[in-house]
N, C-alpha and C positions, 0 to 999 in steps of 0.2 A: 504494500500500500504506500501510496506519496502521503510522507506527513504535511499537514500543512503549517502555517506560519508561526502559529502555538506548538507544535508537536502535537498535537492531541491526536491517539488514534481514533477518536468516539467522532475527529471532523475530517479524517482521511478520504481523499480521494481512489477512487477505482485506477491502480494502471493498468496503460493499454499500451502494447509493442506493436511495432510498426515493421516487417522483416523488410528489409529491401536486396535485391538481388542485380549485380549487374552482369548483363549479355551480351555476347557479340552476336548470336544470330537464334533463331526462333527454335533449330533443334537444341541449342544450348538450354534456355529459358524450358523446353520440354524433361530434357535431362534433369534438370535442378526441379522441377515441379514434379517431376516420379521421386526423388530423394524425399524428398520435404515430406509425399502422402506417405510414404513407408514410415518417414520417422513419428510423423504423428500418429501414425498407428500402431506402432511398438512402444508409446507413450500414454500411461497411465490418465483416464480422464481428469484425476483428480489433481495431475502434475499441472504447478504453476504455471510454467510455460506454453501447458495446451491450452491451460484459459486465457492467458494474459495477450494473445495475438490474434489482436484484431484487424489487422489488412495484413498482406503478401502481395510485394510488389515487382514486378519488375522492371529495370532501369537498363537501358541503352548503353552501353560504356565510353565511359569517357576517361580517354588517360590522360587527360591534362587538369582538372576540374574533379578527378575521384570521387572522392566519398562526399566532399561539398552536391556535385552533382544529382546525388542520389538521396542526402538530404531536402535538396529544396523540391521533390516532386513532391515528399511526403508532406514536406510542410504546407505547401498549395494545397494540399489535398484537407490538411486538417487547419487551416488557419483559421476559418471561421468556429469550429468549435472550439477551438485553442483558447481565441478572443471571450467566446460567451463564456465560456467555462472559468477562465485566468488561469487556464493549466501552464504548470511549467511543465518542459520542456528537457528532454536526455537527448543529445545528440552522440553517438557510439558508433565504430565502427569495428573491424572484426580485426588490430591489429595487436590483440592483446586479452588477456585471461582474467575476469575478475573472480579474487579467491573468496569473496564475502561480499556479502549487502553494502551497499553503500549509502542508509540512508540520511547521513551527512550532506548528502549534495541536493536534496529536496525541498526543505525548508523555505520559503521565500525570503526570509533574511537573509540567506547565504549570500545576495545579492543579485545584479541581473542575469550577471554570468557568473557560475562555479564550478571549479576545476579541481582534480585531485592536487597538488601543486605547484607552487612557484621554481622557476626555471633557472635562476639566478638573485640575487640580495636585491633587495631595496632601491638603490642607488646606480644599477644598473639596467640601461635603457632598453635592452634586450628580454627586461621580465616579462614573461609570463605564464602560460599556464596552457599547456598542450590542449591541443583538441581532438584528440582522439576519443575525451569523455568528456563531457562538460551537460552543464542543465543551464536551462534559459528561463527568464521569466519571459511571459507572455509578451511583454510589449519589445523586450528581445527579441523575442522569437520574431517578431512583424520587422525591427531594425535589421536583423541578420539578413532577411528576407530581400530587402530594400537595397543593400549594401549588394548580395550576390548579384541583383541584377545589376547594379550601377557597373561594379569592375569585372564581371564576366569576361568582357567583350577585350581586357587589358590583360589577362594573364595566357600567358606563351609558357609557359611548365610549371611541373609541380614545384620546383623551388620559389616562384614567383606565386604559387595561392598559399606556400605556407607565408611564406612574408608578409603577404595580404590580408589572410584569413584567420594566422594564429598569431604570429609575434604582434600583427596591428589589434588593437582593440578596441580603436577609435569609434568604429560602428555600436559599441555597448552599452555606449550612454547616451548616445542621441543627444538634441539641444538640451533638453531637462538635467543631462546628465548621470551616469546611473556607477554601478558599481561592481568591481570587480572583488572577488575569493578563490582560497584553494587550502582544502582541510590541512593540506601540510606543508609547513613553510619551506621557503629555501634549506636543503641539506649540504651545502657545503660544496657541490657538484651537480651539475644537470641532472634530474631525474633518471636518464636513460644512461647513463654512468654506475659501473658495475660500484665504487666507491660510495657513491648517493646511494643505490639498492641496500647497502649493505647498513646503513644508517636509516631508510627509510621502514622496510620490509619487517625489522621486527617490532617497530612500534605498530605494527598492523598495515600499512602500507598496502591498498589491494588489488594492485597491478601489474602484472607479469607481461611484458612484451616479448611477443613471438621471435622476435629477431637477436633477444637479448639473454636469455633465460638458459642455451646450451653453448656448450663446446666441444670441439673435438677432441676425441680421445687420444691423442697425440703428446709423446712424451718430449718433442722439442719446444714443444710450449713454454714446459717447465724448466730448458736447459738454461743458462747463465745469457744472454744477450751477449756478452764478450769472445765467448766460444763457440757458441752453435754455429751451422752455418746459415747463410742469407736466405735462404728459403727452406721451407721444410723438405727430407726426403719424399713426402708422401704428396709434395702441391702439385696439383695440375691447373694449367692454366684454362682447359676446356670446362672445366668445373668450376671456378673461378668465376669465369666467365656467363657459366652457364645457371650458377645456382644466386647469382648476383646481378640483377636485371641490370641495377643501372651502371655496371660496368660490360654488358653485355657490345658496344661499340669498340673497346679497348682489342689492340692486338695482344699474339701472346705475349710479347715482351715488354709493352706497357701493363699489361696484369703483371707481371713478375713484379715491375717497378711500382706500382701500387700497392700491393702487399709486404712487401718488403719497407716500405716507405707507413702505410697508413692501415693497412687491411688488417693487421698481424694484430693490429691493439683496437679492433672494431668487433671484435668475436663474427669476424664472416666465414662461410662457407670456403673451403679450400682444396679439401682434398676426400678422399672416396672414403678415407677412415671412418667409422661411427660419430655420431654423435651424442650428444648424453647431458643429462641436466647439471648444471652445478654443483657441484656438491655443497657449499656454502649455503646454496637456495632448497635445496632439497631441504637440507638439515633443518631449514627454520619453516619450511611448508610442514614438515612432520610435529613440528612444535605446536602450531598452529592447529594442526588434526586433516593437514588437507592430505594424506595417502592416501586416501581411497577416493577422492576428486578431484580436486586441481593436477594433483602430482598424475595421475591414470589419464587427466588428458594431455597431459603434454606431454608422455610419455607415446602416446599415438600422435601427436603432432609429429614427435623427433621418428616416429615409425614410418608416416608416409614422405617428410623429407629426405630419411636414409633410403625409402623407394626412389626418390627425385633424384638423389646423386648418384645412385647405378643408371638412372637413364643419361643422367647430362654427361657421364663419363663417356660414353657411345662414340665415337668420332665421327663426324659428320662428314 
C-alpha cells in the first residue's frame, strides 16, 4: 500500500503497476506476451504482484530516449487519474534488484521528487539522485511530463538524456518551486561504487544493480597490480566486446587499451570465466535473510549471462 502524507495505513492508497515492455517488432511483443501468460499462471492468485498490475504495455524501442520513452506512454495514459487522485508517482526501470519494501519513498513529504540517494556532498554541482527509482508527486508527475516533451527533440544519446533527465533537476520545481530527497545521504562515493555499497548496503540500503553486484572468478584480479601482467590470461576481446554494448564499436586492440586503462576497475565482463556474486555482498544479503530471494535471483541473472558469454565467445 502507498502510505500517505501522515503515514496512516487506515488513509492508504491502493497500488497499481504499470509493466511496460519494449519491442523491436510484433513477433517480439508476441514472444514477451506468451512469457508474461505463463508467469501469471504459475502465480498464486493471492500473490501481490498478480493483483497489483493493472495495465501491460507495450513500447516501440527506443535507444536513445530508453526507459524515459516508455515512461511517458504510461504517464499519458494515467495522467488524468494521476491529477484527480494526487497519486504519487514510482518511476522504475529493470536495471536493478530491490531486496525490500521501500516505503520511505511514498510519503508526500519526501518531496516532489524522491530518490534512494544522493550522488555526491552538498557543495557539489553534480548532486543528485539517480533515476533508475524515484517517486513523483503528482504535479511532478505533469512537470516531468512537460519537460520530456520540450527537450525530446535535443537529445542525440543516452549520455545526453542522463545529463538532461537525471543530473538536471530543474524541471522539479517548476515556477512554485518544489523539492528534492533521497532516504540516504551522500556515502562518501557515488552510489554505484563498490566502496559506497559497502557503507550503504548494510544500513539496509535496497538496491543491487545488475551491472555491479558480480565478478569474475579470476584469480588475477587479486594479483598485486605491480606484477600481474596487463591483461588477464583468460581476456578476450570478442567478449569484451560483445558482453559490453557500448564498447561494442571498439577494435580489438582498443578493447585491450580500454580494459587495461579503465575496464579492469568497472567490474565489466571480460573473459569466458564464470561469474559469481561478491562475496562481501553475498555475506551481508545472508544477514539480511535475502538467500532464499534476492541472493536465488541473481544467482539466475549470473546463470543466463554465463549462457550470454558462451554465445559472445563464438567468433563471428
Amino acid at each position: 500500500k502507498e502510505l500517505s502524507s501522515s503515514g496512516s495505513a487506515s488513509s492508504a492508497k491502493p497500488l497499481k503497476a504499470v509493466l511496460l515492455f519494449s519491442i523491436d517488432t510484433q513477433s517480439t511483443q508476441s514472444d514477451v506476451q506468451t512469457m508474461i501468460t505463463k508467469w501469471r499462471q504459475q502465480m498464486p492468485n493471492a500473490h501481490l504482484a498478480y493483483n497489483i498490475i493493472s495495465q501491460i504495455i507495450f513500447v516501440p524501442n527506443d535507444p536513445t530516449m530508453v526507459d524515459a520513452s516508455k515512461w511517458i506512454v504510461a504517464i499519458e495514459k494515467l495522467l488524468p487519474e494521476i491529477q484527480s487522485t494526487n497519486a504519487r508517482v514510482m518511476l522504475i526501470n529493470d536495471s536493478f534488484v530491490l531486496t525490500r519494501n521501500v516505503p520511505e519513498l511514498w510519503p508526500d513529504d519526501c518531496g516532489d521528487v524522491c530518490g534512494l540517494v544522493w550522488t555526491a556532498p552538498e557543495d557539489d554541482e553534480s548532486r543528485h539522485i539517480q533515476s533508475y527509482i524515484r517517486t513523483l508527486s503528482s504535479c511532478a508527475v505533469e512537470r516531468y511530463r512537460n519537460f520530456y516533451y520540450e527537450k525530446k527533440s535535443d537529445i542525440r544519446n543516452v549520455h545526453e538524456l542522463i545529463v538532461e533527465f537525471e543530473l538536471n533537476l530543474s524541471w522539479a520545481g517548476g515556477e512554485r518551486g518544489g523539492s528534492v530527497s533521497a532516504i540516504y545521504d551522500y556515502a562518501g562515493a557515488h552510489p554505484d561504487d563498490e566502496a559506497a555499497q559497502k557503507v550503504l548496503v548494510p544500513q539496509g540500503y535496497p538496491a543491487i544493480k545488475l551491472k555491479k553486484f558480480f565478478v569474475t572468478d579470476d584469480p588475477w584480479l587479486s594479483e598485486p597490480e605491480t606484477t600481474r601482467s596487463k591483461l588477464p590470461p583468460s581476456f578476450s576481446a570478442t567478449i569484451y566486446k560483445g558482453m559490453n554494448h557500448d564498447l561494442n564499436y571498439l577494435s580489438d586492440e582498443d578493447a585491450e587499451r580500454h580494459f587495461a586503462e579503465d575496464g579492469k576497475n568497472e567490474d565489466r565482463i571480460y573473459s569466458s570465466l564464470p561469474l559469481v556474486i561478491k562475496s562481501w555482498l553475498r555475506e551481508e544479503l545472508i544477514k539480511m535473510g535475502g538467500e532464499e530471494s534476492t541472493i536465488a535471483i541473481l544467482e539466475a541473472y549470473l546463470a543466463a549471462l554465463n549462457r550470454g558469454i558462451v554465445n559472445a565467445s563464438v567468433e563471428k
